[in-house]
N, C-alpha and C positions, 0 to 999 in steps of 0.2 A: 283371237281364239283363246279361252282361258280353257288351260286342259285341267286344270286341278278342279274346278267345279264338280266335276261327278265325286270327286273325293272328298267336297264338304260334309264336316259333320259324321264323318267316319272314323272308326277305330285306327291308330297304328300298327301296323302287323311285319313283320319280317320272312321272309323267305323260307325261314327252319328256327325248330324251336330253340333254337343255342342264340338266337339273334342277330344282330344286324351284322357282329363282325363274323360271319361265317358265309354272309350273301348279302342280305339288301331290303328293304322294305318298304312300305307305304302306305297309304290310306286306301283301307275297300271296307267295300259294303260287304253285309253279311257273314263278317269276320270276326269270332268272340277274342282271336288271341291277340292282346294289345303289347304294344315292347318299345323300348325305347332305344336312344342312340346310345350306346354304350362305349361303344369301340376308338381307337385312335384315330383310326382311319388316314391312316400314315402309311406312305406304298412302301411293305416291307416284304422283302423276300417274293413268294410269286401273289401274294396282294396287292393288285396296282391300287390300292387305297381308294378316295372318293372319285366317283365319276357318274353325269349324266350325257347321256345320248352319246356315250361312247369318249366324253370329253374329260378329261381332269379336269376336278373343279382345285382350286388353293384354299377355297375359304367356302364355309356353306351357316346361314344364318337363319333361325327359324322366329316369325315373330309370331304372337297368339296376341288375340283381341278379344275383348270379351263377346260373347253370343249375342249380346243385342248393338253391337256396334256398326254404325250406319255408315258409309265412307262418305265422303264430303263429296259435292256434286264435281264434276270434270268442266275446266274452264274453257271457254273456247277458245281455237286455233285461229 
């Protein structure tokens, strides 16, 4: 299951307009406010820093590919 698909090809957006270090953000549809990663995202004080599905992440890396980029076919098992 790719959960990110519905999120192809959509805007950045954050939770509140101050940005990601105030809550959190993602890709939707039908969203003009776009924002970026700004924050340290270092758990400090009562900010447990970066987390998905409730998990501390250590390390979060984002790659971009260009728009007409074709992935290479999947070899078989």
């Amino acid at each position: 299951v790719n959960e990110l698909a519905q999120s192809q090809l959509c805007p950045f957006v954050t939770s509140a307009e101050k940005g990601c270090i105030d809550g959190g953000g993602w890709w939707r549809k039908g969203c003009q406010y776009k924002g970026v990663l700004t924050a340290t995202n270092r758990a400090q004080g009562t900010y447990p820093g970066l987390n998905w599905s409730g998990k501390r992440l250590s390390a979060v890396q984002m790659l971009i590919r260009p728009r007409g980029y074709i992935p290479p076919p999947k070899k078989p098992s």
